[in-house]
VEXLUM-178796 format. One record per residue: residue number from 1; x, z, y of N, C-alpha, C in turn. Coordinates in steps of 0.02 Angstrom, whole numbers, plus 32768, in hexadecimal, padded with zeros to 4 digits. Example, Ala and Ser with C-alpha at 12.3 -4.5 7.8 and 13.67 -1.06 7.14 Angstrom:
BEGIN
 num n_px n_pz n_py ca_px ca_pz ca_py c_px c_pz c_py
   1 8294 8186 7EE4  8267  8186  7F1F 8294 8186 7F5B
   2 8282 8162 7F90  82AC  8165  7FCB 8285 818A 8002
***
This chain:
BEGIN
 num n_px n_pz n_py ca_px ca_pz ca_py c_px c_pz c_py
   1 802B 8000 7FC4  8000  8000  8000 802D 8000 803E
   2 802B 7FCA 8058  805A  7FCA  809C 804E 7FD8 80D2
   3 8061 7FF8 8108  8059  8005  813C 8069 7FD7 8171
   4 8018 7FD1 818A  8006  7F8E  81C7 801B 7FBC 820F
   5 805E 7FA4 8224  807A  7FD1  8266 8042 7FA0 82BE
   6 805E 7FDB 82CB  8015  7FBF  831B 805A 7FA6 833D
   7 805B 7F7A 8351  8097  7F66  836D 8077 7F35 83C8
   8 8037 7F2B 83C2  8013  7F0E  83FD 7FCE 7F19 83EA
   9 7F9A 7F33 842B  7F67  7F62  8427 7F4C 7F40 845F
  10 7F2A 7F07 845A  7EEC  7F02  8497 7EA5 7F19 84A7
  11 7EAB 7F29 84F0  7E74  7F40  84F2 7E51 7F28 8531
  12 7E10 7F30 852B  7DE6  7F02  8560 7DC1 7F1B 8585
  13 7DD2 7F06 85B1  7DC0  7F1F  8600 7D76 7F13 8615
  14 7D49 7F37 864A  7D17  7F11  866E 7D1E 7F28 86AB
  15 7D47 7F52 86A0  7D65  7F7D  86FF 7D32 7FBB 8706
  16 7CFC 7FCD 86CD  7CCB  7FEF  86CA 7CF9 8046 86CB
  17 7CC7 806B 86CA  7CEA  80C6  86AF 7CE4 80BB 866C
  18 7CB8 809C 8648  7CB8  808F  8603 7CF4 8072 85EF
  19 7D12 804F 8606  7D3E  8024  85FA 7D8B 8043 85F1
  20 7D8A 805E 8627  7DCB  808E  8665 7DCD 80C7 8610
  21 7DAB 80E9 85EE  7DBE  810A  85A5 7DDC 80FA 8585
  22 7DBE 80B8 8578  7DDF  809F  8535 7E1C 807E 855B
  23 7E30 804D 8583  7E6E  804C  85AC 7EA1 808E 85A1
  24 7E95 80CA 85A5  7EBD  8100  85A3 7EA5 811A 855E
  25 7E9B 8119 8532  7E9F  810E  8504 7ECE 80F6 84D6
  26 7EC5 80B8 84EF  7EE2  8069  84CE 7F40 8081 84E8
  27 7F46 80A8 852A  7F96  80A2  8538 7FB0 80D3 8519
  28 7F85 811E 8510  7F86  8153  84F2 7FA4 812D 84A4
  29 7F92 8104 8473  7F97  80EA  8445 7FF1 80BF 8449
  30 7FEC 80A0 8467  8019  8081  8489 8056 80B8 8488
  31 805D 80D7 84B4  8085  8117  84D4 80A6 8132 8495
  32 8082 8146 8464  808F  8151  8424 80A2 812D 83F3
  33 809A 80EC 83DF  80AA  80B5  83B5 80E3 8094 83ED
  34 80F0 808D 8412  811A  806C  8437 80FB 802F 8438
  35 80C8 801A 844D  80AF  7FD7  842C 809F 7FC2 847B
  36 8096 7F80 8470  807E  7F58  84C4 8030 7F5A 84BF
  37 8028 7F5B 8508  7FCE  7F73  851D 7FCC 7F2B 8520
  38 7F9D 7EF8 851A  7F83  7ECC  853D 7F40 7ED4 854A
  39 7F44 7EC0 859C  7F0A  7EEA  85C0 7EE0 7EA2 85CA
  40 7EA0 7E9E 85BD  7E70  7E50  85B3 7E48 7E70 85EC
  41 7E2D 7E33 8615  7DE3  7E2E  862C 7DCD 7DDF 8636
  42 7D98 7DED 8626  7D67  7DA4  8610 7D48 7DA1 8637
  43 7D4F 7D6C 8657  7D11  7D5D  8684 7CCA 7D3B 8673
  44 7CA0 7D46 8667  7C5F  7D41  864C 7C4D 7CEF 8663
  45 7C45 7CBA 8633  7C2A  7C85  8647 7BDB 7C86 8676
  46 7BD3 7CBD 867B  7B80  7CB0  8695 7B9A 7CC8 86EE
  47 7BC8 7CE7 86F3  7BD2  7CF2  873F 7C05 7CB6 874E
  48 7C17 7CA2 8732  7C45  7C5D  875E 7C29 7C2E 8797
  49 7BE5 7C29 878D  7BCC  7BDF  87B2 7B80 7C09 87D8
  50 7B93 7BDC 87FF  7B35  7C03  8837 7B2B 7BA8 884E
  51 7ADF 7BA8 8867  7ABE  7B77  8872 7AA4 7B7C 88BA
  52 7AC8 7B71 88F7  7ABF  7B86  892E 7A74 7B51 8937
  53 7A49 7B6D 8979  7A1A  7B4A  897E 7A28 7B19 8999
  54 7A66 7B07 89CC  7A6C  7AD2  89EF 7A8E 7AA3 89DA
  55 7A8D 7A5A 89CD  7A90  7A17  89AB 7AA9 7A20 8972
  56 7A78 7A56 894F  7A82  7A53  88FB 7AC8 7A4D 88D8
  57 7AEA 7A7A 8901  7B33  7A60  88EF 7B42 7AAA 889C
  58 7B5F 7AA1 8880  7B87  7AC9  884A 7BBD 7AE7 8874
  59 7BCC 7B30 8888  7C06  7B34  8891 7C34 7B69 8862
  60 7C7A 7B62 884C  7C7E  7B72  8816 7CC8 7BA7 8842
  61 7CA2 7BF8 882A  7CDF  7C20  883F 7D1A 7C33 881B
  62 7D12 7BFF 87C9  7D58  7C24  87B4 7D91 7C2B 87C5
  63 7DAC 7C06 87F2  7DEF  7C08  8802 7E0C 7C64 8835
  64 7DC9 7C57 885E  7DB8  7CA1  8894 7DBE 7CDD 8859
  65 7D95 7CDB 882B  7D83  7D16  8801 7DCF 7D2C 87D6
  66 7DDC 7CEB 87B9  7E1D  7CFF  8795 7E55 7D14 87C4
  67 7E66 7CFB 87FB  7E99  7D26  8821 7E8B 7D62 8834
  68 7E46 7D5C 8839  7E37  7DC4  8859 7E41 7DE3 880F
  69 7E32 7DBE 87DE  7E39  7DE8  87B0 7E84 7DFA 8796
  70 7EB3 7DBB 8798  7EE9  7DCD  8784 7F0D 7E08 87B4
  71 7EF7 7DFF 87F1  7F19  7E34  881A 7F02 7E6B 87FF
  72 7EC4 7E87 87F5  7EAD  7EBF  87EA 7ED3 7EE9 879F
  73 7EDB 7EA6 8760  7EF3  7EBC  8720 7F4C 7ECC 8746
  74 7F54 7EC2 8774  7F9A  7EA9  8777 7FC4 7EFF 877D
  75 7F82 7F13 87AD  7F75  7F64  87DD 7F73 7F92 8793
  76 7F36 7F85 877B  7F31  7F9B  8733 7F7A 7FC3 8702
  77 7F8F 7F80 86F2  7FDB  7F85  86C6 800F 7FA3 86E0
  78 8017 7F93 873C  805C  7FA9  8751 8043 800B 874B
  79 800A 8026 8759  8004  8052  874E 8006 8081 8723
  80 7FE8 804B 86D5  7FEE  806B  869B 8038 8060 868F
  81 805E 803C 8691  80BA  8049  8681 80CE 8064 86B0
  82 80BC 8078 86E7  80DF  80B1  870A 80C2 8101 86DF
  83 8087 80FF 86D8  8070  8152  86B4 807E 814B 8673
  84 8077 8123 8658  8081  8113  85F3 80D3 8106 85E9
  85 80E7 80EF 8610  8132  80CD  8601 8120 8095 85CA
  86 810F 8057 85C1  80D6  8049  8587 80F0 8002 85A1
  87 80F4 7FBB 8577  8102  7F79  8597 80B6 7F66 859C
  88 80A1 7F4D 85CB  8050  7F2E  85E3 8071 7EE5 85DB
  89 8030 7ECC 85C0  8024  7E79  85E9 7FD4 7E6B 85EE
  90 7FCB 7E55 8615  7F75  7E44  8633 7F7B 7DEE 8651
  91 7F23 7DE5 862A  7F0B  7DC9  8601 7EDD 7DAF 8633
  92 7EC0 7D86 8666  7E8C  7D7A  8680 7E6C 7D33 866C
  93 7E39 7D31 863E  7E12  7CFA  8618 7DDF 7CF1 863C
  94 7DB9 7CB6 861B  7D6D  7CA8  8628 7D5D 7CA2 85EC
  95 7D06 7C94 85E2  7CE6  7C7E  85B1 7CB4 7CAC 8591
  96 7CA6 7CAC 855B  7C84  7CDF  8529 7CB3 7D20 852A
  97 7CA4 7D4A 8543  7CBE  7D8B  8529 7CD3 7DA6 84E0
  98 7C9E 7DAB 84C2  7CC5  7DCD  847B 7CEA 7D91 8448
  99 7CCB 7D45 8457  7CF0  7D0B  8437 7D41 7D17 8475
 100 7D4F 7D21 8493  7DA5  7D22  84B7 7DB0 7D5B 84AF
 101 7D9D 7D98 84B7  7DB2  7DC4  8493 7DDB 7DB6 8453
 102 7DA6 7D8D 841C  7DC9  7D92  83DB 7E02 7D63 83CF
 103 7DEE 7D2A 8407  7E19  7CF7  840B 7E5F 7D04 8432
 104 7E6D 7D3E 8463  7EA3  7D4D  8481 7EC4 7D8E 8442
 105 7EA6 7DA8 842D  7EB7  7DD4  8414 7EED 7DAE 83B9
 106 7EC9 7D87 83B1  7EEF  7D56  8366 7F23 7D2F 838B
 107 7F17 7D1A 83D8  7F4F  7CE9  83EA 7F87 7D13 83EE
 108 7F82 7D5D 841C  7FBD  7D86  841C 7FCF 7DAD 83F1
 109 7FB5 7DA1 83A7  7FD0  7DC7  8367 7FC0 7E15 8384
 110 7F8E 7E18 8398  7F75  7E62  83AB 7F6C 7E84 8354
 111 7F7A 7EBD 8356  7F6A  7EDD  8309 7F40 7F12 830F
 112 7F11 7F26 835E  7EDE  7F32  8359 7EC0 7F32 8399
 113 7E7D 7F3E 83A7  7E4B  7F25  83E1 7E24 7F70 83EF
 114 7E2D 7F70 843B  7E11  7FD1  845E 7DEC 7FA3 847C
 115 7DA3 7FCE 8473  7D5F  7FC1  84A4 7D35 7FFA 84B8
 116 7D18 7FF1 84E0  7CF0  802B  84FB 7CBF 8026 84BE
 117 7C95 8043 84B0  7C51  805A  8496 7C16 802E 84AE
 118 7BF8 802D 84E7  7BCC  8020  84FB 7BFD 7FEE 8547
 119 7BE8 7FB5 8555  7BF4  7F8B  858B 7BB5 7F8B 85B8
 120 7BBD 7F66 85EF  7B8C  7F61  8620 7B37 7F50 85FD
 121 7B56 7F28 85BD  7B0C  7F03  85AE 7AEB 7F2F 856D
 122 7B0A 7F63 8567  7AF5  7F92  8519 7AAF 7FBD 8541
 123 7AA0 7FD4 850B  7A75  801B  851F 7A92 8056 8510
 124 7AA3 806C 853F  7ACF  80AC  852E 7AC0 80E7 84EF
 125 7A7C 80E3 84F9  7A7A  8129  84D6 7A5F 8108 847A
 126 7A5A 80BC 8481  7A41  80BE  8434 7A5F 807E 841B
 127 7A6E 8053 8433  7A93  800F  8419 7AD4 8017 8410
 128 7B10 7FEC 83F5  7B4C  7FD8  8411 7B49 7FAC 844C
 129 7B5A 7FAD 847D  7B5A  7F70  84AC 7B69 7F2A 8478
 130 7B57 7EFB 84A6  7B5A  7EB6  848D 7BA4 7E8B 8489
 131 7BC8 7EAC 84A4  7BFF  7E98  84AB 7C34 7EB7 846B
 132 7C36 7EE8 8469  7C5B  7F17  8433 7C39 7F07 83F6
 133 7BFF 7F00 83E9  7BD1  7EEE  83AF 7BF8 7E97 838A
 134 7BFD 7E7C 83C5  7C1A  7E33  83B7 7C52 7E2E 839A
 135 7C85 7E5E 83C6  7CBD  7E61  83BD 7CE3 7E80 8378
 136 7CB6 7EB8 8372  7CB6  7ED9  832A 7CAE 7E96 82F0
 137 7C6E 7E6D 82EF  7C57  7E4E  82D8 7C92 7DFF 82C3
 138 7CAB 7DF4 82F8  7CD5  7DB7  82E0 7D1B 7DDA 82E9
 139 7D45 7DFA 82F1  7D7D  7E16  82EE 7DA9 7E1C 82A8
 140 7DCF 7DED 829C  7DF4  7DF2  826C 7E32 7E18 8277
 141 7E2E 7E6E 8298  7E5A  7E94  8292 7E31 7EDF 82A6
 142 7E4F 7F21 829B  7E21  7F45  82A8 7E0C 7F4C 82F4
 143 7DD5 7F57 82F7  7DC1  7F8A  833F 7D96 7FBC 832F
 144 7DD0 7FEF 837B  7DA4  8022  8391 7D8C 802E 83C1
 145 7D48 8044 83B3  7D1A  8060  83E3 7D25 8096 840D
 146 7D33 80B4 844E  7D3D  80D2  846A 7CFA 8107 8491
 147 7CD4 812A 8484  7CA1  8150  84C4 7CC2 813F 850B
 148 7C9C 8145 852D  7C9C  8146  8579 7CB1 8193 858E
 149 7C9F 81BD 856F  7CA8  81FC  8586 7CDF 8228 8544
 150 7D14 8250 8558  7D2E  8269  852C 7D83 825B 8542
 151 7DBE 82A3 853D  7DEE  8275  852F 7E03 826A 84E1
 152 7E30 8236 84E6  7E55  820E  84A9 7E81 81F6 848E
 153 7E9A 8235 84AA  7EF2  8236  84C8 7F29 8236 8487
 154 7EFC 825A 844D  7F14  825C  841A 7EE2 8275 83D3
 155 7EFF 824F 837F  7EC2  8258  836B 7EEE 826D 832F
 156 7ED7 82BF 831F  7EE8  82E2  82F9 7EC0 8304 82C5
 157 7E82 82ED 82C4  7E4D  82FF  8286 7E42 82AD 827F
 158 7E46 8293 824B  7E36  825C  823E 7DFD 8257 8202
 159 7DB2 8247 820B  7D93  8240  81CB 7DA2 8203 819B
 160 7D9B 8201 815F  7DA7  81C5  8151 7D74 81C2 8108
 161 7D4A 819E 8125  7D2C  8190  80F9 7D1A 8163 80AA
 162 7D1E 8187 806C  7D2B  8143  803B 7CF8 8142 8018
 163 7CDD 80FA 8009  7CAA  80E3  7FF8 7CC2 80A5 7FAE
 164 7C89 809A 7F96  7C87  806B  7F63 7C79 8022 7F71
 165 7CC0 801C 7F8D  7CAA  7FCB  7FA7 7CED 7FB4 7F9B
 166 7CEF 7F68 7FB3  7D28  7F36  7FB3 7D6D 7F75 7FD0
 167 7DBF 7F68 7F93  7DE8  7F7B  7FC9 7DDF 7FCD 7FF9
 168 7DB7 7FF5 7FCE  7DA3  8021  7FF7 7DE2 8036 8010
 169 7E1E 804C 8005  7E4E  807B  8025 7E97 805E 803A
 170 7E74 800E 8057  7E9E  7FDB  8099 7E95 800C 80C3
 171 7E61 802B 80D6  7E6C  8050  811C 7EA6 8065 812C
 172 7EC5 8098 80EE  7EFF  80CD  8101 7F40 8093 811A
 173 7F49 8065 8121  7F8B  804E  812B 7F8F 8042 816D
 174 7F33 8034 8189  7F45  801A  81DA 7F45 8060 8201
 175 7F2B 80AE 81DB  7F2E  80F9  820D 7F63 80FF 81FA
 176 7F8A 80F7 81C3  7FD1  811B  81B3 7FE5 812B 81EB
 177 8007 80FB 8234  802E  80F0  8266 800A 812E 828C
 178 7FD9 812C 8294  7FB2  814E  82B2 7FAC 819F 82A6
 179 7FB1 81A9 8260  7FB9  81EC  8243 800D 81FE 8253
 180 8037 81CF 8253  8078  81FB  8252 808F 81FF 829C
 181 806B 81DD 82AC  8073  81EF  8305 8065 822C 8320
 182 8012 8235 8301  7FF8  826D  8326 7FED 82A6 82ED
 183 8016 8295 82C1  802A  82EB  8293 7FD0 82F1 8286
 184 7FC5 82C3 826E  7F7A  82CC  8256 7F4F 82EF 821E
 185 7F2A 8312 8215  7EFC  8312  81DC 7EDF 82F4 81BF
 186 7EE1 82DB 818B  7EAE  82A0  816C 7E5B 82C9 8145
 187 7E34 82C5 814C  7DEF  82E1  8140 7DDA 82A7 8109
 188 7DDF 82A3 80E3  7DC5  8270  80A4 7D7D 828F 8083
 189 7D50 8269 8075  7D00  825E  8091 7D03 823D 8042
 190 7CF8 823E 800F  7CDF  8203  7FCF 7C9D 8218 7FD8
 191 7C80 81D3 7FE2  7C3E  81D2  7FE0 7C1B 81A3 7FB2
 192 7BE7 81CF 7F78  7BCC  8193  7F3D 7B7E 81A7 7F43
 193 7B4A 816B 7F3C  7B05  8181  7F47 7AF2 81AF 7F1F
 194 7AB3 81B7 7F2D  7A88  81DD  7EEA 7A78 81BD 7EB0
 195 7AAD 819C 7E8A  7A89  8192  7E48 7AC2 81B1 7E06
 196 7ACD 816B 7DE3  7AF1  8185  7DAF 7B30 8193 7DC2
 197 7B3F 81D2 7D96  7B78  81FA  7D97 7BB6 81E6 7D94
 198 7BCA 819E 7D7D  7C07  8170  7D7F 7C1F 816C 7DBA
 199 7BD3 815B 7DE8  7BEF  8152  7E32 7C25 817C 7E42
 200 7C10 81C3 7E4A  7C3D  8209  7E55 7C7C 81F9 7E20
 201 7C82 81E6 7E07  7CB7  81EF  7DD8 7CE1 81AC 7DF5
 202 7CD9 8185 7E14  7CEC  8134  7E1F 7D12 8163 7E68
 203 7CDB 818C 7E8E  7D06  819B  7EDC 7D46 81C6 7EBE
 204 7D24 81EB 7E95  7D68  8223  7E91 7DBD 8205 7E65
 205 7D9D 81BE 7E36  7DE2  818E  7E45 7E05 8178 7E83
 206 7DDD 8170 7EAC  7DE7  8145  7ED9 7E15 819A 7F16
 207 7DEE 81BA 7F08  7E13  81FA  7F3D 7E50 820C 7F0C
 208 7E52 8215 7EEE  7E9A  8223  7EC5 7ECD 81F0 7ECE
 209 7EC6 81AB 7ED1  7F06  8177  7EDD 7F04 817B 7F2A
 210 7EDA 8194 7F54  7EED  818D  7F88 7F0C 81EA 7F97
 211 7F09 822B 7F77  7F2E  825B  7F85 7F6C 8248 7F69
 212 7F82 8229 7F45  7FB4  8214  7F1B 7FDC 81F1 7F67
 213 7FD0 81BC 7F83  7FEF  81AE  7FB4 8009 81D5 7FF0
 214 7FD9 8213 7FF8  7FD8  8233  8030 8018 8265 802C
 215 8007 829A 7FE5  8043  82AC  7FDC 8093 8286 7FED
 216 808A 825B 7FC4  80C9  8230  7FCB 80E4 8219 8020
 217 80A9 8218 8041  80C1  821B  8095 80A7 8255 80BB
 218 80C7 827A 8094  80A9  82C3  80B6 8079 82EC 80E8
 219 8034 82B3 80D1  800C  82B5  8102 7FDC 82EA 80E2
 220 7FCA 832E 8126  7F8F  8356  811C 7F51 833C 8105
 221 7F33 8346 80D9  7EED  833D  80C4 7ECD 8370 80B6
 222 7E80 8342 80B3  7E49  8397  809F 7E22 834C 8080
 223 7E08 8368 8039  7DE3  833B  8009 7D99 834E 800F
 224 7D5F 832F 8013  7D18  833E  800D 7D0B 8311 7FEA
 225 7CC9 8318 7FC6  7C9B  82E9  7F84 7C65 82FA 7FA2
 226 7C3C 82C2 7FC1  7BE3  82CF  7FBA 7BC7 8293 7F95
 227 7B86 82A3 7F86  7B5B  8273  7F6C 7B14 8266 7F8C
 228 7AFB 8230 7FA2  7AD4  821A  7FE1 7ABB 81E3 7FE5
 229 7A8D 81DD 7FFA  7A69  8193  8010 7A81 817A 804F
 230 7A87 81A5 8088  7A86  81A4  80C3 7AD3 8197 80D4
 231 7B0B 8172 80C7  7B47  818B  80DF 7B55 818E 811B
 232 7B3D 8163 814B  7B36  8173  818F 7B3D 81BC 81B7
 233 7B0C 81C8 8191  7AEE  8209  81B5 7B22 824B 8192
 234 7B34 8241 8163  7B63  8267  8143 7BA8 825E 8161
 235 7BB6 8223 817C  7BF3  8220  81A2 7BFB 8241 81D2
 236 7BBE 8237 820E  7BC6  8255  823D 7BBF 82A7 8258
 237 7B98 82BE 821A  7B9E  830B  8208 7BC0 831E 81F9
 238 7BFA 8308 81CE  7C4E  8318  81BD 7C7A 8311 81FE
 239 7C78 82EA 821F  7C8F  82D5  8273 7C8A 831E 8288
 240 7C42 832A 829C  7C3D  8375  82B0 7C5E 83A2 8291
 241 7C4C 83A9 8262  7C77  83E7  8254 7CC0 83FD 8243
 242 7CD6 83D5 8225  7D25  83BD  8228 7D30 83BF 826C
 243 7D13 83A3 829A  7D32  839A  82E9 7D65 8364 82E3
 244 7D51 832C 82C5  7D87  82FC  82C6 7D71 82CD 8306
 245 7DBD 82B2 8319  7DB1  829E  8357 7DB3 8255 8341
 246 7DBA 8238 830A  7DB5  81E8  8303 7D98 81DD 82BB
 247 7D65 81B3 82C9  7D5C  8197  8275 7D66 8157 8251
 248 7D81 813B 8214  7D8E  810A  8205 7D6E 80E2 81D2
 249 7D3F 80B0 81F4  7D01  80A1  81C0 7D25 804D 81A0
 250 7D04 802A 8174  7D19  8001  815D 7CC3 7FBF 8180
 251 7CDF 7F9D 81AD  7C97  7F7E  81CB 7C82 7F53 81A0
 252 7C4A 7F58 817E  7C38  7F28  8140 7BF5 7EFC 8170
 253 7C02 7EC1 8151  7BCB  7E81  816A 7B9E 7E83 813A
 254 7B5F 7E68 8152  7B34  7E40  8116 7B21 7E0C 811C
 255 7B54 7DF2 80E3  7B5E  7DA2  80E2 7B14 7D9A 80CA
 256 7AF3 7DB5 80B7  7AA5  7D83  8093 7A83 7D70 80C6
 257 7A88 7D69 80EF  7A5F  7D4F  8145 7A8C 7D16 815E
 258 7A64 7CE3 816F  7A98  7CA9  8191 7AB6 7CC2 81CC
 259 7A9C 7CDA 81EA  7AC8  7CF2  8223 7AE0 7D34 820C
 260 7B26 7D51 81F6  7B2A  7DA2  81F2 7B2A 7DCA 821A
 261 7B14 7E08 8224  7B22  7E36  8227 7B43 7E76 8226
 262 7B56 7EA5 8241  7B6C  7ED8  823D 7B5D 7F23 8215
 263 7B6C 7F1C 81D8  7B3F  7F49  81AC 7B20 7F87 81E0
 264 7ADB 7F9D 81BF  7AC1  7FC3  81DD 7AF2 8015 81DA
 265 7B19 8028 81A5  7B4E  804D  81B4 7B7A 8051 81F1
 266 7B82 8021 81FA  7BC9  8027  8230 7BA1 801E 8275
 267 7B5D 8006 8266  7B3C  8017  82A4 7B38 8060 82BE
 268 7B1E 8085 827C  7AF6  80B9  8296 7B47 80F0 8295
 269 7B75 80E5 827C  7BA2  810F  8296 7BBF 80FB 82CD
 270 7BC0 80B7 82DA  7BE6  80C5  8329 7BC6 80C9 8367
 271 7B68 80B7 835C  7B33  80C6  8393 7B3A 8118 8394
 272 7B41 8142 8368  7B3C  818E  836B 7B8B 81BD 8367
 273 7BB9 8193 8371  7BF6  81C9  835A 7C06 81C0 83A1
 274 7C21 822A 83AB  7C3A  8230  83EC 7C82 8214 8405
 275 7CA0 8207 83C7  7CDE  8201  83C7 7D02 81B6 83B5
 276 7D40 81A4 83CB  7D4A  8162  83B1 7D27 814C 8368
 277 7D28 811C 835F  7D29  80ED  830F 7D54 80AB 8306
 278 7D81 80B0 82D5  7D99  8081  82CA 7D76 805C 828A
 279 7D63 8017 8296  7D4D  7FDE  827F 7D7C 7FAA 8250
 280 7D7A 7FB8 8227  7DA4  7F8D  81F3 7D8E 7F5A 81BD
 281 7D80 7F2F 81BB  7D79  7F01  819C 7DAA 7EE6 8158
 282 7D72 7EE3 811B  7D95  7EF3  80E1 7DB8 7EA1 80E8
 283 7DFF 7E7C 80CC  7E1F  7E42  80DF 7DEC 7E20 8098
***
């Protein structure tokens, strides 16, 4: 099991307070991995162009928008490498948001993607915003979700949840970096439904080759077994009480719909968790 090092960490801007977290966040991460920030903002294809009333003309502000913006990312970075000591580079795009997101993020061999929680266009208190939902959704590397409120300076209870699916325990190679940075706890979660008893017997293989590793990198753990319909809801009740400040879900699609989706799991833990989530996608 190899260890996937963070070596470049983008994260995306809207200039929001939502945003301004996961930004400090994202350098906080950085600061620690020694890794480069690349700082993105997208300019939204729907604000580029206005239709003035007089001789029907198109007038098109990208050129205006992208220089205020590059100045602004420019203010951004020199600040965060003056407080982080951290290498910045910023990013000022157009287009679809969460499609350049994913598309800046694969061009610069980013090895993972910081977002706020909720963006301008989410509902705060019960959706993922539309933007992070997307981004989650086509991202062929992990992302995390950041709250708007909270610091996240460092993440030293880590839940980690293992389930009966594809590859379940890829996760541990992309927190490894992350655990030996921040002298972490690992909180290991096997979770098998309510039925036959194999299930339970299938997690508790699956938690044993992964204490087997931990030892060997001398990482703190604490082992739990439940059995449940609900894993959702079981995740985020372990969150509480553990007091872990990050959780690490595996984002599963459902391919049986022509258009996919975002399993209703990784919805309902990252619409309700106070705390980061990292989003991982089984390869």
């Amino acid at each position: 099991m190899e260890t996937t090092p963070l070596k470049k960490i983008l994260v995306a801007t809207d200039f929001t307070e939502l945003a301004e977290n996961a930004v400090k966040t994202a350098s906080f991460i950085c600061q620690r991995q020694n890794a480069t920030l690349i700082l993105l903002h997208v300019i939204e294809d729907v604000v580029l162009y206005s239709q003035p009333e007089i001789d029907h003309l198109t007038l098109n502000y990208l050129p205006q928008l992208k220089d205020s913006t590059k100045k602004k990312l420019k203010q951004i970075g020199n600040s965060l490498r003056k407080k982080y000591h951290i290498k910045v580079s910023e990013i000022a795009t157009s287009g679809d948001i969460p499609a350049e997101t994913c598309r800046i993020a694969q061009d610069r061999n980013a090895d993972l993607i910081i977002i706020g929680t909720h963006g301008t266009s989410g509902f705060r208190r019960f959706f993922i915003g539309s933007t992070t939902y997307k981004v989650i959704k086509y991202s062929k590397i992990p992302v995390m979700t950041v709250p708007g409120e909270g610091d996240w300076i460092s993440f030293t209870k880590i839940l980690f949840p293992i389930r009966l699916v594809p590859k379940a325990l890829e996760k541990y190679s992309y927190i490894r970096p992350i655990i030996q940075r921040n002298n972490s706890t690992l909180y290991i979660l096997g979770l098998a439904t309510d039925g036959p008893i194999d299930n339970m017997y299938n997690i508790f293989g699956l938690g044993d080759q992964l204490e087997e590793r931990l030892r060997q990198d001398q990482v703190k753990f604490e082992v739990f077994f439940d059995q449940c319909n609900d894993y959702a809801e079981r995740i985020l009740a372990k969150a509480e009480k553990t007091r872990a400040d990050l959780i690490v879900i595996t984002a599963t699609l459902d391919v049986n719909l022509t258009n996919f989706f975002i399993g209703p799991f990784t919805q309902q833990i990252i619409n309700h968790a106070k705390v980061p989530v990292l989003c991982i996608r089984p390869n």
